[in-house]
C-alpha positions as a printed NumPy array, in Angstrom:
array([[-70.476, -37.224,  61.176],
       [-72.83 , -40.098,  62.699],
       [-71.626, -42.745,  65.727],
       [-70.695, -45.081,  63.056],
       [-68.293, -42.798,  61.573],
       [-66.961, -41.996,  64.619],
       [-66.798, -46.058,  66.105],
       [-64.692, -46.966,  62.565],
       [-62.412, -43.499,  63.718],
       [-61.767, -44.263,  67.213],
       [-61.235, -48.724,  66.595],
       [-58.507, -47.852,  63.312],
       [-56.646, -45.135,  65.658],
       [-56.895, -48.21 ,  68.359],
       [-56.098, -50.697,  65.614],
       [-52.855, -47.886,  64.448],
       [-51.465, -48.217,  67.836],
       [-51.689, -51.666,  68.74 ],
       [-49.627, -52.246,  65.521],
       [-47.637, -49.495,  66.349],
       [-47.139, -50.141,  70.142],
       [-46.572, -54.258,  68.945],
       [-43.776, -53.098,  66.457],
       [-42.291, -50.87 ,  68.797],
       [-42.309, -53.769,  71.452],
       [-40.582, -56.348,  68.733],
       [-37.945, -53.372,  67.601],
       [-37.222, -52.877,  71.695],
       [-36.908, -56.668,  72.818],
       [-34.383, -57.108,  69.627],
       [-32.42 , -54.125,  71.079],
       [-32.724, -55.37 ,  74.263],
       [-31.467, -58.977,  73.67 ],
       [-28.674, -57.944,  71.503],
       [-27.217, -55.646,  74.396],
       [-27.772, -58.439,  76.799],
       [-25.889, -60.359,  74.554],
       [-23.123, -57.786,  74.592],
       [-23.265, -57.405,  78.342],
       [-22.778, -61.629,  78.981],
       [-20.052, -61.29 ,  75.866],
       [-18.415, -58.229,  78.23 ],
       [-18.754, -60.3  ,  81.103],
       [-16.734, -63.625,  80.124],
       [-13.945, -61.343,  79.154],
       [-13.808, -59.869,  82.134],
       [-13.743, -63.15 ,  83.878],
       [-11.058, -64.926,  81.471],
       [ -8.928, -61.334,  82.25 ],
       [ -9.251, -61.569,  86.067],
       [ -8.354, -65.233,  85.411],
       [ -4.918, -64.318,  83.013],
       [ -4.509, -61.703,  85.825],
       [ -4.724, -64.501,  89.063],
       [ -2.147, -66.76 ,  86.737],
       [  0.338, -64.029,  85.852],
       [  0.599, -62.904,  89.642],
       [  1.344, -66.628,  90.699],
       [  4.169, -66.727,  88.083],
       [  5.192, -63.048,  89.113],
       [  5.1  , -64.852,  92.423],
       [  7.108, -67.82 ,  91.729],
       [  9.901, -66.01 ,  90.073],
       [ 10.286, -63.288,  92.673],
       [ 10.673, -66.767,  95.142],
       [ 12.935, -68.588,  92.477],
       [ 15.137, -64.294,  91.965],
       [ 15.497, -64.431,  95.441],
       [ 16.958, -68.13 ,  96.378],
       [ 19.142, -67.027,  93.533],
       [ 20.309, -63.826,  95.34 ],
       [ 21.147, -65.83 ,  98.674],
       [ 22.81 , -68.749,  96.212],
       [ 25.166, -66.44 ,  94.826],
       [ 25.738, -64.442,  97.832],
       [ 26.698, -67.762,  99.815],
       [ 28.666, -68.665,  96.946],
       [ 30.643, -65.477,  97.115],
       [ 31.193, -65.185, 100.485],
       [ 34.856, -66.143, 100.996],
       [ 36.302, -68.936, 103.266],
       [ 37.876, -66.875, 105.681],
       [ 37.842, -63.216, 106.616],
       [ 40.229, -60.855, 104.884],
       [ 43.136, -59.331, 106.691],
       [ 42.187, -55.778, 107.828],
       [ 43.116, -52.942, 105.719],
       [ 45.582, -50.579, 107.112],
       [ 44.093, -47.825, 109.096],
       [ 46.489, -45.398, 107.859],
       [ 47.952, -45.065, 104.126],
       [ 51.185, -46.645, 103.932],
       [ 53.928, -44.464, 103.184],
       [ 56.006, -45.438,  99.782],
       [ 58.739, -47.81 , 100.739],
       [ 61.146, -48.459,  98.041],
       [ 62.951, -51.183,  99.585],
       [ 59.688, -53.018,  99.917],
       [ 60.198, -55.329,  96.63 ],
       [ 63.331, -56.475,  98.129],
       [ 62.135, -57.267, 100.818],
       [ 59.511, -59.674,  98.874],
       [ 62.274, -61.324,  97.503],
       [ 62.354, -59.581,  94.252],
       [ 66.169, -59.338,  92.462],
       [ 68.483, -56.278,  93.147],
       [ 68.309, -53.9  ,  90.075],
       [ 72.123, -54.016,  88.929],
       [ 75.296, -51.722,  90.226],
       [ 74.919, -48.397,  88.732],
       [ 71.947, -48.65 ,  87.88 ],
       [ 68.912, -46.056,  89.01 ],
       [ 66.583, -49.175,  88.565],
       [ 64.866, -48.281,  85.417],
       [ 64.95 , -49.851,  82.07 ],
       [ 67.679, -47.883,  79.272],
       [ 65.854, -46.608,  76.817],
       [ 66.922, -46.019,  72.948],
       [ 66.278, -43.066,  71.113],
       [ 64.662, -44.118,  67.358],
       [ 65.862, -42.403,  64.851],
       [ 63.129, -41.299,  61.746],
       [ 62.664, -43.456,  59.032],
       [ 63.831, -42.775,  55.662],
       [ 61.937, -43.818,  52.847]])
Protein backbone atom coordinates (compact mmCIF):
# COMPACT_ATOMS: atom_id res chain seq x y z
CA UNK A 1 0.00 0.00 0.00
CA UNK A 2 1.37 3.64 -0.99
CA UNK A 3 0.48 7.14 1.16
CA UNK A 4 -2.28 7.66 -1.19
CA UNK A 5 -3.92 4.53 -0.33
CA UNK A 6 -3.49 5.07 3.02
CA UNK A 7 -4.70 9.22 2.95
CA UNK A 8 -8.20 7.88 1.01
CA UNK A 9 -8.21 5.04 4.25
CA UNK A 10 -7.68 7.26 7.08
CA UNK A 11 -10.18 10.67 5.43
CA UNK A 12 -13.37 7.81 4.60
CA UNK A 13 -12.87 6.27 8.30
CA UNK A 14 -12.86 10.25 9.29
CA UNK A 15 -15.61 10.89 6.76
CA UNK A 16 -17.59 7.31 8.48
CA UNK A 17 -17.55 8.96 11.77
CA UNK A 18 -18.41 12.39 11.24
CA UNK A 19 -21.61 10.93 9.63
CA UNK A 20 -21.81 8.60 12.23
CA UNK A 21 -20.99 10.89 15.25
CA UNK A 22 -23.61 13.72 13.28
CA UNK A 23 -26.42 10.99 13.20
CA UNK A 24 -25.82 9.93 16.54
CA UNK A 25 -25.94 13.69 17.67
CA UNK A 26 -29.48 14.25 15.62
CA UNK A 27 -30.89 10.65 17.11
CA UNK A 28 -29.68 12.07 20.85
CA UNK A 29 -31.04 15.79 20.67
CA UNK A 30 -34.56 14.14 19.38
CA UNK A 31 -34.39 11.92 22.52
CA UNK A 32 -33.40 14.58 24.45
CA UNK A 33 -36.14 17.13 23.49
CA UNK A 34 -38.87 14.67 23.61
CA UNK A 35 -38.00 13.83 27.39
CA UNK A 36 -37.74 17.48 28.07
CA UNK A 37 -40.95 17.67 26.70
CA UNK A 38 -42.17 14.96 29.03
CA UNK A 39 -40.43 16.48 32.01
CA UNK A 40 -42.30 20.30 31.41
CA UNK A 41 -45.63 17.98 30.53
CA UNK A 42 -44.81 16.20 34.24
CA UNK A 43 -44.25 19.42 35.64
CA UNK A 44 -47.65 21.40 34.87
CA UNK A 45 -49.40 18.45 36.33
CA UNK A 46 -47.74 18.60 39.21
CA UNK A 47 -48.45 22.24 39.55
CA UNK A 48 -52.33 22.07 38.52
CA UNK A 49 -52.32 18.97 41.43
CA UNK A 50 -50.65 21.08 44.17
CA UNK A 51 -53.14 23.72 42.94
CA UNK A 52 -56.54 21.12 43.19
CA UNK A 53 -54.71 20.17 46.46
CA UNK A 54 -54.41 24.17 47.97
CA UNK A 55 -58.36 24.48 46.79
CA UNK A 56 -59.65 21.24 48.30
CA UNK A 57 -57.92 22.06 51.77
CA UNK A 58 -59.64 25.61 51.79
CA UNK A 59 -63.03 23.89 51.21
CA UNK A 60 -61.97 21.05 53.75
CA UNK A 61 -61.33 24.21 55.71
CA UNK A 62 -64.47 26.02 55.27
CA UNK A 63 -66.69 23.14 56.05
CA UNK A 64 -64.87 22.00 59.17
CA UNK A 65 -65.64 26.09 60.18
CA UNK A 66 -69.30 25.92 58.71
CA UNK A 67 -69.56 21.58 60.87
CA UNK A 68 -68.55 23.31 63.74
CA UNK A 69 -70.90 26.64 64.05
CA UNK A 70 -73.36 23.91 63.35
CA UNK A 71 -72.31 21.82 66.42
CA UNK A 72 -72.51 24.99 68.82
CA UNK A 73 -76.04 25.97 66.84
CA UNK A 74 -77.59 22.88 67.75
CA UNK A 75 -76.07 22.51 71.06
CA UNK A 76 -77.43 26.13 72.04
CA UNK A 77 -80.55 25.13 70.55
CA UNK A 78 -80.81 22.11 72.77
CA UNK A 79 -79.83 23.39 75.79
CA UNK A 80 -83.04 23.75 77.83
CA UNK A 81 -84.48 26.95 79.47
CA UNK A 82 -83.99 26.06 82.87
CA UNK A 83 -82.10 23.40 84.76
CA UNK A 84 -83.79 20.08 85.44
CA UNK A 85 -84.85 19.10 88.90
CA UNK A 86 -82.18 16.80 90.43
CA UNK A 87 -82.62 13.18 90.20
CA UNK A 88 -83.14 11.36 93.36
CA UNK A 89 -80.01 10.26 95.01
CA UNK A 90 -81.48 7.13 96.11
CA UNK A 91 -84.02 4.75 94.07
CA UNK A 92 -87.40 5.39 95.13
CA UNK A 93 -89.07 2.64 96.71
CA UNK A 94 -92.52 1.42 94.84
CA UNK A 95 -95.36 3.39 96.27
CA UNK A 96 -98.67 2.17 95.23
CA UNK A 97 -100.66 4.90 96.52
CA UNK A 98 -98.59 7.26 94.45
CA UNK A 99 -101.24 7.54 91.40
CA UNK A 100 -103.70 8.64 93.87
CA UNK A 101 -101.98 10.85 95.08
CA UNK A 102 -101.56 12.47 91.38
CA UNK A 103 -105.05 12.68 91.25
CA UNK A 104 -105.68 9.61 89.31
CA UNK A 105 -109.43 7.80 90.02
CA UNK A 106 -109.82 5.08 92.78
CA UNK A 107 -109.92 1.59 91.05
CA UNK A 108 -113.56 0.40 92.15
CA UNK A 109 -114.73 -1.54 95.59
CA UNK A 110 -113.65 -5.03 95.30
CA UNK A 111 -111.64 -4.65 92.97
CA UNK A 112 -107.63 -5.74 93.08
CA UNK A 113 -107.16 -2.84 90.48
CA UNK A 114 -106.61 -4.80 87.40
CA UNK A 115 -108.64 -5.10 84.31
CA UNK A 116 -111.18 -8.65 84.21
CA UNK A 117 -110.12 -10.58 81.73
CA UNK A 118 -112.28 -13.16 79.47
CA UNK A 119 -111.26 -16.44 78.64
CA UNK A 120 -111.83 -17.05 74.51
CA UNK A 121 -113.10 -19.96 73.74
CA UNK A 122 -111.62 -21.88 70.21
CA UNK A 123 -113.18 -21.26 67.14
CA UNK A 124 -115.18 -23.70 65.35
CA UNK A 125 -115.15 -23.81 61.80
Amino acid sequence: MDANQWLIAVLGFLAGGVLVGGGLFWWCGRQLKAAAARVDKVEKARQFAGQQVTQARKQVEALQKELGELKHASKAALKPAHAPAAAPTEPAAFDPFLPLAQGAAPPPAGSDGFADTLVLRPHKG
